[in-house]
N, C-alpha and C positions, 0 to 999 in steps of 0.2 A: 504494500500500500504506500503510497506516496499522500505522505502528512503532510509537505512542507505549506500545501495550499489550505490548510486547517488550521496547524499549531503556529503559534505568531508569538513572535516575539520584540515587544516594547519596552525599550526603558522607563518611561513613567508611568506603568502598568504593572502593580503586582510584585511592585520592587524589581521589574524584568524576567519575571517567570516565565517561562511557556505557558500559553493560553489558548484555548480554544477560540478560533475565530474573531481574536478581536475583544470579544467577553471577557469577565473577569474571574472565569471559571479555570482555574489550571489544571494542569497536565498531572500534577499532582493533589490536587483536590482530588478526581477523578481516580488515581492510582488509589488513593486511600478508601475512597467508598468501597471499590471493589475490594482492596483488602479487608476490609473490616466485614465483608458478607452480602456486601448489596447488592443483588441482581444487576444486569443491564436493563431491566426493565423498571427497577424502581429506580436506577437513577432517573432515567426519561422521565418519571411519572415526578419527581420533583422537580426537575429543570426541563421547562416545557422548550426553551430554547433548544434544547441538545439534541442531535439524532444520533440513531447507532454509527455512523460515519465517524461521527465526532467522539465516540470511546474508542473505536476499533483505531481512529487514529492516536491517541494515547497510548495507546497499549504499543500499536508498532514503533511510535519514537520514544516510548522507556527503551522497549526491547535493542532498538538502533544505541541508545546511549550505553547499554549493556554491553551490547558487541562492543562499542569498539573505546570503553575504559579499557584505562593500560595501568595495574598497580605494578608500583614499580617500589623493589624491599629499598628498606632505612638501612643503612650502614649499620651496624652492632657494635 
């Protein structure tokens, strides 16, 4: 899936979060509802703005920041 025409990112928005279209909903708001147990259908049913596009893009650009972190060991 190609997010980048979804997830947006502003400096004076969100302290510069990634955000859903503009909105003040982030990529991590999102992350967390689904962690915590929420359906994709109860997020919808509380943000009437959101469509399934707009999780299924969250999820692919966590997944993209996943791949391509690099930890890199502390000296000892």
């Amino acid at each position: 899936m190609d997010y980048r025409k979804i997830i947006t990112i502003e400096p004076g928005k969100r302290g510069g979060k990634p955000c859903i279209r503009g909105l003040r909903i982030t990529v991590g708001d999102v992350l967390g509802y689904l962690a915590s147990g929420m359906s994709m259908a109860e997020i919808l049913m509380d943000f009437d703005e959101l469509k399934e596009e707009d999780i299924r893009a969250c999820l692919a650009y966590a997944a993209d920041r996943e791949r391509f972190t690099m930890i890199i060991p502390s000296a000892a």
